[in-house]
C-alpha positions as CSV (number, residue, x, y, z in Angstrom):
1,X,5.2,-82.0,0.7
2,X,8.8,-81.2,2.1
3,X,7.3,-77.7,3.3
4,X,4.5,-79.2,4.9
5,X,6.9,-81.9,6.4
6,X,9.1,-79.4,7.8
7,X,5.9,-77.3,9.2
8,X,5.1,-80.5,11.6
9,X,8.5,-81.0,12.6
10,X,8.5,-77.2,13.8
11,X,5.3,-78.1,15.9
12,X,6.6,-81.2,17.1
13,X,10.4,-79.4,18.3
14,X,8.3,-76.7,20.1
15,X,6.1,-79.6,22.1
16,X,9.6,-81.5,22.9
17,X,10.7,-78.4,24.5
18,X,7.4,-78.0,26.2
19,X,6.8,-74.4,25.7
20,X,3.8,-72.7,23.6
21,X,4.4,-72.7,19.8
22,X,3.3,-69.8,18.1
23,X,2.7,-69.2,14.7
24,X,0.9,-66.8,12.4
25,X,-1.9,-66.8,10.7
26,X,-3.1,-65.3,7.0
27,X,-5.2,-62.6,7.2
28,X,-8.7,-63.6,6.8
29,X,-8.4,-67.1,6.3
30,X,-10.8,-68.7,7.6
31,X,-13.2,-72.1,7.4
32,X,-17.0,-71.7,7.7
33,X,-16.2,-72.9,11.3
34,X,-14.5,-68.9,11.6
35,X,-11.0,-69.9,12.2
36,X,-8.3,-71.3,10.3
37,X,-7.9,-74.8,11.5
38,X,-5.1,-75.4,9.3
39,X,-2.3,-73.5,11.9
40,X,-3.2,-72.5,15.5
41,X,-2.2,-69.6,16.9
42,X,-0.6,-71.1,19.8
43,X,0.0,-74.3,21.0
44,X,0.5,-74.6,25.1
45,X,2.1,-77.9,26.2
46,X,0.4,-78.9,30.0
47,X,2.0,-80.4,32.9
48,X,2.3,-84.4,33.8
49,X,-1.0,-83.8,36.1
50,X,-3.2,-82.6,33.4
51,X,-2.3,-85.7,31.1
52,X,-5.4,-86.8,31.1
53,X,-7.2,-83.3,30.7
54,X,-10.8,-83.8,29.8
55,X,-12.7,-80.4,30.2
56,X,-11.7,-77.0,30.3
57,X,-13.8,-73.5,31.0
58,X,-12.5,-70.2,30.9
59,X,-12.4,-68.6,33.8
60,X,-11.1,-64.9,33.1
61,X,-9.0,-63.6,30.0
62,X,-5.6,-65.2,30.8
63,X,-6.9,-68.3,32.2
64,X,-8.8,-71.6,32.0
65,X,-10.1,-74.5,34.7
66,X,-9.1,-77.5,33.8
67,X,-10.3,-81.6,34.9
68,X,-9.0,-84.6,34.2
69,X,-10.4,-87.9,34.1
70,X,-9.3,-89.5,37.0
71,X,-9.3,-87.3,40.5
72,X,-11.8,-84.6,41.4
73,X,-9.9,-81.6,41.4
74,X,-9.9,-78.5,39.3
75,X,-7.0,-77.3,38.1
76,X,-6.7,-73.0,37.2
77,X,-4.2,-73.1,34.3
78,X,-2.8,-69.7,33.6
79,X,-2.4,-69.2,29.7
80,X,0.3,-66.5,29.9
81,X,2.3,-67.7,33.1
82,X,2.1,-71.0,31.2
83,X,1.6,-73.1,35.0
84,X,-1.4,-74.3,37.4
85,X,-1.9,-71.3,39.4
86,X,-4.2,-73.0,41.6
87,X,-6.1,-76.3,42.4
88,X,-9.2,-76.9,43.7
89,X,-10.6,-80.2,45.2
90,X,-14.3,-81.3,45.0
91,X,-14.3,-85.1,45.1
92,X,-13.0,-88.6,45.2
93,X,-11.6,-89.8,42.1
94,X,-14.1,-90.7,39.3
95,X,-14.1,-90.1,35.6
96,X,-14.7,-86.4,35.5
97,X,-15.2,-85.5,31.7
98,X,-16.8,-82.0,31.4
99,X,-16.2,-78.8,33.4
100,X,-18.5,-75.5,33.0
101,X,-18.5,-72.2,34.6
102,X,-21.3,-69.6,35.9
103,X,-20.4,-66.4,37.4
104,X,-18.2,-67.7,40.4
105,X,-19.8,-71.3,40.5
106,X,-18.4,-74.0,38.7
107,X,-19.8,-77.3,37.7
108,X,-18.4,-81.0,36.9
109,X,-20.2,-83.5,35.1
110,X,-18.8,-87.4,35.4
111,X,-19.3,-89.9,33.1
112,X,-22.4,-91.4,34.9
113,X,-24.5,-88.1,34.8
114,X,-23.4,-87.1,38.0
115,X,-23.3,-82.8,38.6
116,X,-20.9,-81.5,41.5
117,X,-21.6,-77.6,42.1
118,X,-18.6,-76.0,43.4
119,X,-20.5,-72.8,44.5
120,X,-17.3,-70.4,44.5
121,X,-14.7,-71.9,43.2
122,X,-12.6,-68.1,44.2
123,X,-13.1,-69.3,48.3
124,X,-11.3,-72.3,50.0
125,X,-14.3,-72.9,51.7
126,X,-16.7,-73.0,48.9
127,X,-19.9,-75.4,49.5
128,X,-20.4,-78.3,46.9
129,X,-23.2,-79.9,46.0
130,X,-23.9,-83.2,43.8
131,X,-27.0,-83.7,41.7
132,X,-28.0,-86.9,39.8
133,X,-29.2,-85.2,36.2
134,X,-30.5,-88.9,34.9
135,X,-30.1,-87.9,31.6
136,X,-30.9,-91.1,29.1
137,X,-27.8,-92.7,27.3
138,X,-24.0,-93.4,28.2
139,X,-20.7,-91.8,29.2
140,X,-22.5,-88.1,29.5
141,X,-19.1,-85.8,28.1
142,X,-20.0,-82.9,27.1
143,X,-21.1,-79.6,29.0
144,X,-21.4,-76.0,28.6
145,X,-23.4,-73.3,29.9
146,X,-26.2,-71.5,27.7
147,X,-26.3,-67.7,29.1
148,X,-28.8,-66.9,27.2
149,X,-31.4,-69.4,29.2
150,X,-29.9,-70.0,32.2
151,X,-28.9,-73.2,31.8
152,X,-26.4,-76.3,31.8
153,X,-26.3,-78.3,28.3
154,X,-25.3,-82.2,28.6
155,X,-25.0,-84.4,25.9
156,X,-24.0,-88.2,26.4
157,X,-21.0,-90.1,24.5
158,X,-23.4,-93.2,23.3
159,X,-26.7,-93.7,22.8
160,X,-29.0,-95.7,25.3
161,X,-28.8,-99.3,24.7
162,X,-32.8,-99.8,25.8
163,X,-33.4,-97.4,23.1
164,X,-32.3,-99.0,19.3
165,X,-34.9,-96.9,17.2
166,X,-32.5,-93.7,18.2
167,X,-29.3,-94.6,17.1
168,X,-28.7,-92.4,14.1
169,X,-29.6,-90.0,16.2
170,X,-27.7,-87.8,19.2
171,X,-29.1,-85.4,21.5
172,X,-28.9,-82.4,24.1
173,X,-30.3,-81.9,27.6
174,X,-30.7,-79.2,29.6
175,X,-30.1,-78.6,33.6
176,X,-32.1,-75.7,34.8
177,X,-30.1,-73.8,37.0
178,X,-32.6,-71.8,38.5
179,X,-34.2,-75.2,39.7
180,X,-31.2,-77.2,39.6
181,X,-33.1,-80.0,38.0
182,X,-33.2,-81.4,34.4
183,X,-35.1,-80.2,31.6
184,X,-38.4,-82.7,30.6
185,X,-37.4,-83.5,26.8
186,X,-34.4,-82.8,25.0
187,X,-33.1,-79.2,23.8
188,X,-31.4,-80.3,20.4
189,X,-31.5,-82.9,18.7
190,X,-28.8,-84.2,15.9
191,X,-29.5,-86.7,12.9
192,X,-26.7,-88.4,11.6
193,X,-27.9,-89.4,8.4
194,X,-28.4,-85.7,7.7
195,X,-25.1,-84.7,9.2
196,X,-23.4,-86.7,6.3
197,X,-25.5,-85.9,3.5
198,X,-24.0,-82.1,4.5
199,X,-20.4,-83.6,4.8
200,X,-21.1,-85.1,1.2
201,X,-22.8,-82.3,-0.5
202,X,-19.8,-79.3,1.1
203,X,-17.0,-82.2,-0.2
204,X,-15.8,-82.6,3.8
205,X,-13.6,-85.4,4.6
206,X,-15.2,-87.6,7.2
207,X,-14.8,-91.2,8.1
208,X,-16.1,-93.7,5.7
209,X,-17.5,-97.2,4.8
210,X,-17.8,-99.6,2.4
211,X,-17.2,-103.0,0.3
212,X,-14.1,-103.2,-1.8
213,X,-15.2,-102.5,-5.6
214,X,-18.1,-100.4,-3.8
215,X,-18.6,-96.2,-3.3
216,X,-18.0,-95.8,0.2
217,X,-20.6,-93.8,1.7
218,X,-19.5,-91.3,5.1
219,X,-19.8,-93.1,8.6
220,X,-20.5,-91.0,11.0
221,X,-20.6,-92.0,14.7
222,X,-20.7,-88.6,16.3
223,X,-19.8,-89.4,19.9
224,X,-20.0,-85.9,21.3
225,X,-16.6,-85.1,23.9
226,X,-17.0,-81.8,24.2
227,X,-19.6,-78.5,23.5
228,X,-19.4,-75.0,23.7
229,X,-21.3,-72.2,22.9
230,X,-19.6,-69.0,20.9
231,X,-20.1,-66.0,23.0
232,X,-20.4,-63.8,19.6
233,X,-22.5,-66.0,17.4
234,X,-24.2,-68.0,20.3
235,X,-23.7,-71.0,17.7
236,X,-23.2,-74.8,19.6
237,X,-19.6,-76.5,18.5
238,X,-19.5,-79.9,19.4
239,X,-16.7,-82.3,18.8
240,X,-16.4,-85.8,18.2
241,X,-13.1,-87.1,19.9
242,X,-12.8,-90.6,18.1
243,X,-13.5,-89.4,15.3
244,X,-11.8,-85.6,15.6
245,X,-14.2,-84.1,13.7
246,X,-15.4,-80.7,14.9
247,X,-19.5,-79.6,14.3
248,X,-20.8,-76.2,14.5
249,X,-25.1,-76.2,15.0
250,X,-27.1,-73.3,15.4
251,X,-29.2,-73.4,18.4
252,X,-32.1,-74.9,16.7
253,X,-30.1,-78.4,15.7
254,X,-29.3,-77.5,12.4
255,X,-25.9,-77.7,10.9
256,X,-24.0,-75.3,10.0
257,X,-20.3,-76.3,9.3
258,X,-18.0,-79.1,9.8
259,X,-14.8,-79.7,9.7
260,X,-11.8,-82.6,10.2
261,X,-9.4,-82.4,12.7
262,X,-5.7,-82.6,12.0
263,X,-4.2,-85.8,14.1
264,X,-1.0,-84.1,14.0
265,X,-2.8,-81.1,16.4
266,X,-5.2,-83.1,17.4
267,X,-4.1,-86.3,19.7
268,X,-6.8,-86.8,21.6
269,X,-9.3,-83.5,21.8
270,X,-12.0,-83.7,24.5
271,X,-12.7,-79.7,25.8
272,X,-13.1,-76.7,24.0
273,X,-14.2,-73.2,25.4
274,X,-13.9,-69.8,24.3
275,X,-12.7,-66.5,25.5
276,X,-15.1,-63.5,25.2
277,X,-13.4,-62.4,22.1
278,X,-14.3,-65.5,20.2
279,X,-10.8,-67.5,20.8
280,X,-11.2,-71.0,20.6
281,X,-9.4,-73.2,22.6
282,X,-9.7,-77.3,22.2
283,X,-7.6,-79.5,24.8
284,X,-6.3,-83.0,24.1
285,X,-5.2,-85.6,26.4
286,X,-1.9,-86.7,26.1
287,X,-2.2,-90.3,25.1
288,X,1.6,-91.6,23.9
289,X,2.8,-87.6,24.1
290,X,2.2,-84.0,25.4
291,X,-1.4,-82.8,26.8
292,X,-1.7,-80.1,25.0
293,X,-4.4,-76.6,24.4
294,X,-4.5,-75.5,20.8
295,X,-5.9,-71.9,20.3
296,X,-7.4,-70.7,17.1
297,X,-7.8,-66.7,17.4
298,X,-11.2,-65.5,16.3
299,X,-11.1,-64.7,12.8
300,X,-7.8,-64.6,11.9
């Protein structure tokens, strides 16, 4: 316990001083998620204007664009230079929540389903269109771009109050880029009550519920932040913010791995992206401390 204690203290005196914390890895440790979630790699403490970070992308190998939840403007963090290199406005303020990028062209989804299109987000004078997805349910979050089919994937915080039947269950859309226009059905699909038989049967600590005297059984709410897609395994992670639990899918819905977040890294996640070596990188708000981008290396 006292090493362990000593471990967080380190993390926390590295934050305070607001520059990244680096630690290192054991060899080939990994979860089935294919990083060790246990100790990050590094640890980069954001500025006072990305407090309220809600979405990242990568943009190249050193750096990420970043929104936050309150003005329409992207910021381009730089990961080695450890600053915003560059800021790029698209909007009024709203409640921006997912960021996803394609080539030169980036895209921003806000809460109320809402697309903006900055075209190229490299020129001052890039064009920027909006586009209404009207995707069914509440507070659409998360958004990531599938390469593969040419597409935008969208999935919505809560479910659609008009529609009761589906509540144990969560879904995916898709935006077709080529026709800018949503996708007739969903793309994925998610049932809960599955989700937790697999936390159950793989012993994976999840949130749960019950009666005093009674076994509790997992609770599972699974009220998607943030998706990305692994550029090697071209599996889906998805994370649940409230509850800081972190899914991996294959493409097909099916689970594959889960695993809980650590509170002590984890404040407040709502991005993740990945580098084209497999790095993952999960952002967190700030809430009562430090916005903050955790990086897991690939593997390691």
């Amino acid at each position: 316990m006292m090493a362990g204690h000593l471990y967080w203290l380190a993390i926390a005196s590295q934050l305070i001083a607001g520059c990244p914390s680096e630690s290192v890895n054991t060899p080939g440790v990994t979860d089935k998620t294919g990083y060790n979630l246990t100790t990050p790699d590094k640890v980069y403490n954001l500025p006072p204007s990305l407090h309220e970070i809600s979405g990242i992308t990568t943009v190249d190998a050193s750096s990420v664009a970043c929104i936050q939840d309150e003005h329409g403007m992207v910021f381009i963090y730089d990961l080695n230079r450890n600053s915003i290199t560059k800021q790029v406005a698209f909007g009024s303020d709203g409640d921006y929540e997912g960021i996803a990028r394609v080539n030169k062209a980036l895209y921003v989804l806000r809460s109320d389903e809402v697309l903006t299109e900055i075209v190229d987000f490299t020129s001052a004078n890039s064009p920027k269109n909006a586009y209404d997805t009207g995707i069914p349910g509440k507070d659409a979050e998360g958004l990531c771009y599938d390469p593969k089919n040419n597409r935008l994937l969208i999935s919505p915080k809560e479910i659609s109050s008009d529609n009761p039947s589906n509540q144990a269950t969560r879904h995916i859309y898709g935006f077709n880029l080529a026709s800018k226009t949503l996708i007739k059905g969903t793309v994925m699909d998610f049932d809960i009550k599955k989700i937790e038989e697999f936390a159950v049967r793989n012993n994976i600590k999840v949130p749960m519920k019950g009666k005093k005297g009674e076994e509790k059984v997992p609770d599972i709410n699974m009220k998607i932040s943030a998706i990305g897609i692994h550029p090697i395994t071209y599996r889906l992670y998805a994370i649940s913010g409230p509850e800081r639990l972190l899914f991996v899918f294959n493409m097909n819905g099916t689970i594959d791995s889960m695993e809980r977040l650590d509170k002590d890294l984890f404040a407040q996640p709502e991005g993740i992206t990945f580098m084209e070596n497999g790095d993952m990188l999960i952002s967190n708000e700030g809430a009562k401390g430090i916005p903050t981008i955790v990086r897991f290396n690939y593997g390691n």
